[in-house]
C-alpha positions, 0 to 999 in steps of 0.5 A, spaced: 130 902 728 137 902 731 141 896 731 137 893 738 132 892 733 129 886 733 131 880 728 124 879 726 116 884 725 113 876 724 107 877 729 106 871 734 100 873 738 096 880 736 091 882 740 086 886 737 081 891 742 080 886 746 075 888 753 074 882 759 067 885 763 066 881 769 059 880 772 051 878 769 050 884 765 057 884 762 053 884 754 049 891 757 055 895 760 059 892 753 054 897 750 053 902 755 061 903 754 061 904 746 055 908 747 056 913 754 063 912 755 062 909 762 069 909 766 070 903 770 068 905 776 061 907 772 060 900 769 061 897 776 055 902 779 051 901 774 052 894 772 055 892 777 060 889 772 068 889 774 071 891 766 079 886 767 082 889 761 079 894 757 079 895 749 087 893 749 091 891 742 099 889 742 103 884 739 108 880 741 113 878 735 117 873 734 123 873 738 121 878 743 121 879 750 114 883 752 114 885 758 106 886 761 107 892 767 102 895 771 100 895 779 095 890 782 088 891 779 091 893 772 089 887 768 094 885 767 093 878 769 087 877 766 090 880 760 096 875 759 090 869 761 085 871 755 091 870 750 091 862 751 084 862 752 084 861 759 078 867 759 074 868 753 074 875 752 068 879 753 069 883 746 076 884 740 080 878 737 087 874 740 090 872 734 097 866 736 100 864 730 095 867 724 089 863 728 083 866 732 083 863 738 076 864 739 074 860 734 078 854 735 075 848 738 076 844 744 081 840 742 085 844 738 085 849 744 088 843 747 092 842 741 096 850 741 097 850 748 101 844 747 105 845 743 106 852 742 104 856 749 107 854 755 105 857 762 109 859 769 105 862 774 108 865 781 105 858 784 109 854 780 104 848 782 109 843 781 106 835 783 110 833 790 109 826 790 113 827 783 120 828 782 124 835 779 125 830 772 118 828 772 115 835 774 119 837 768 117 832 764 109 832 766 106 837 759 110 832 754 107 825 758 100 829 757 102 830 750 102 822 750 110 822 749 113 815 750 117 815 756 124 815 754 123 821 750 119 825 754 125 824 760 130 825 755 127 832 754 125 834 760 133 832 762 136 837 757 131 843 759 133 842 767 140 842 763 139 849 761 136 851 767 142 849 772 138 843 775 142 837 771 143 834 778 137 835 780 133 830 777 131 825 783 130 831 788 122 832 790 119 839 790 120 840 797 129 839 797 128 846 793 128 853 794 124 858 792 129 859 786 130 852 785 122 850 783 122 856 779 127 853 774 123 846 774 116 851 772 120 853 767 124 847 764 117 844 764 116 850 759 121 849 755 121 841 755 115 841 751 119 847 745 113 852 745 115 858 741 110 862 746 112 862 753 107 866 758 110 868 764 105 871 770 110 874 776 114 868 776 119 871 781 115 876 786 116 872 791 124 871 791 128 874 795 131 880 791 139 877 789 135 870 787 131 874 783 136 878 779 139 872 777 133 868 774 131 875 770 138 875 767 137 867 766 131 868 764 133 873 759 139 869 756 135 863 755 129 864 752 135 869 746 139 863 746 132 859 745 128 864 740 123 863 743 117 869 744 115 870 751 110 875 754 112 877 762 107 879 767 110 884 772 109 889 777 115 891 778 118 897 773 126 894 774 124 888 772 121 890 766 126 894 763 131 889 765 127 883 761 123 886 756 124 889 749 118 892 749 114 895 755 106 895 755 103 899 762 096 898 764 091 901 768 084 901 770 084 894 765 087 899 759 094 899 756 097 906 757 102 906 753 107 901 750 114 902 747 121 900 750 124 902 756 128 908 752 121 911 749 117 910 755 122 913 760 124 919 756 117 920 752 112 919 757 105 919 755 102 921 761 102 924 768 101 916 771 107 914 767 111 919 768 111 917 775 112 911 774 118 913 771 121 918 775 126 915 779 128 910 774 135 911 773 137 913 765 146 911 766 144 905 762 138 906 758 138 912 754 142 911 748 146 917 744 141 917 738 136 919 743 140 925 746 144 927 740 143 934 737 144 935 729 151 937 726 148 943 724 146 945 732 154 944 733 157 946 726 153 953 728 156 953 735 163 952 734 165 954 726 172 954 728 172 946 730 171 940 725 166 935 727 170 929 724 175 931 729 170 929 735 171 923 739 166 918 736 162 913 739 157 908 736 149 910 736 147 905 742 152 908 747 149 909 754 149 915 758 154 911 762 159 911 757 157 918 755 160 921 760 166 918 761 167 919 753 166 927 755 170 926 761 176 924 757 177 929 751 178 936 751 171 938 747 165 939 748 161 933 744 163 926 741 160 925 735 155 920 734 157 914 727 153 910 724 154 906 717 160 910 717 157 916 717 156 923 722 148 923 725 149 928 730 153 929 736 152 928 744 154 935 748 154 937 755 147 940 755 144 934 751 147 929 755 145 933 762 137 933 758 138 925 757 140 925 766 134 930 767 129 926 762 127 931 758 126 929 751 130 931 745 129 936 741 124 935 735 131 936 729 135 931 733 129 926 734 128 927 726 135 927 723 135 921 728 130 918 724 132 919 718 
């Protein structure tokens, strides 16, 4: 992994192969779906059954932001549902925190929710007649935590949010903005280390909306929490998430980072999906970069050690200006001390196009 790597491979929530069939007859278009292969629009004729998620696995580790893309109808609100057991699934396996979802009784539901998985929705359904304090408090009063310290809690995550002064205004003083954060400090107040986030910020203006991405970001690093992000806006995916899963039709289509996905689609869906996506600022030099060997062959008489050198994760931005500003023809790319390859015009055009890199770059990349 290059040095954006995640800190941790410890998996919070894996979801393996699981299927959601809406409609009476979900058991028998389940069975026609192994046996025939039915498509979605097959299953709804002949059973008269709609398929939400269809044979999906992912992981979320611990400290990632998992951001779940995809237009409406995709699946990918039902998918978030069936990972707190909102939905039982219709086939497969939710695993959180080592344990099987389906397997745990009423009160231990109740208790993992609790304590390790919160939830904000696009309708942050904050209570009225209750003030910002209060709303945030309102998980940890269900919890059955004594008064004092529920609301000493709910003060410091309205602090984290920006709401510190807040605290006795009721949900209709606020803007739209404003009672996102309170849905979101009623999150965090209860320290869940699983924060699952439905469109949370669709219907913000766009400015406001920028803000709470980054806020949200920056805050759930600096808390380390996990979180999975509902999304059907592709800028807002690759702003938020380490890692991008893309549905359709119920089934997940591809997952890896914003880098991976935007310079190797899997397929035409996702390659259109992408097209208009600028690249300045998400692929990095050790995507484009060509061996030592290529620029060696091309041009004996120059000594790479001598190249302007810049670090593995430089952006394309930073490329260019790095080009722009010598008088070669490549920047030598370092790791650990060490020459892995070296950033020319021509790759630096294929990075801005799109195209992938070339089977040896992506090999001594990976070595």
């Amino acid at each position: 992994m290059t040095a954006a790597a995640l800190k941790s491979d410890e998996v919070l929530v894996d979801c393996q192969s699981v299927w959601k069939i809406f409609g009476a007859k979900a058991p028998a278009a389940i069975k026609a779906i192994a046996e025939r292969g039915l498509t979605k629009k097959q299953v709804l004729q002949e059973f008269n059954c709609v398929v939400g998620v269809s044979d999906a696995s992912l992981h979320v580790r611990r400290g990632e932001i998992f951001c779940i893309m995809g237009l409406s109808g995709s699946g990918k609100s039902t998918l978030i549902r069936l990972l707190n057991r909102l939905i039982d699934p219709s086939l497969g396996t939710v695993v959180v925190k080592g344990k099987d979802m389906s397997a745990l009784s009423g009160p231990e539901l109740r208790r993992m929710r609790a304590r390790h998985i919160g939830m904000v929705f696009q309708s942050v359904a904050l209570l009225p007649h209750r003030t910002v304090l209060e709303n945030a408090a309102f998980g940890l009063e269900v919890q059955g935590v004594a008064k004092a310290e529920r609301q000493r809690t709910a003060e410091q995550a309205l602090a984290r949010v920006g709401l510190a002064d807040w605290l006795m205004r009721y949900p209709r003083e606020l803007s739209g903005g404003m009672q996102q954060r309170v849905g979101l400090a009623r999150a965090i107040a209860a320290d869940p280390e699983i924060i699952l986030m439905d469109e949370p910020f669709s219907a913000l203006d766009p400015l406001i909306r920028r803000q709470l991405q980054d806020e949200f970001r920056q805050l759930t690093k600096a808390l380390g929490k996990s979180a999975v992000f509902i999304t059907h806006d592709l800028d807002e995916a690759i702003r938020i998430g380490d890692r991008i899963a893309i549905m359709k039709d119920g089934a997940i289509i591809q997952v890896g980072t914003a880098e991976e996905i935007i310079l190797e689609p899997a397929d035409g869906y996702v390659a259109e999906f992408v097209a208009g996506i600028s690249r300045l600022h998400l692929i990095k030099a050790h995507s484009v970069m060509d061996p030592v060997s290529d620029y060696q062959r091309a041009h004996p008489a120059e000594d790479v050690a001598s190249l302007v050198q810049t670090g593995p994760e430089a952006d394309i931005d930073e490329l260019i200006d790095l080009t722009m500003n010598s008088a070669r023809d490549g920047v030598a790319v370092v790791e650990r001390g060490s020459i892995v390859g070296v950033v020319t015009p021509r790759s630096l055009l294929r990075g801005v196009k799109g195209a992938q890199t070339n089977e040896p770059a992506a090999e001594q990349k990976r070595a």
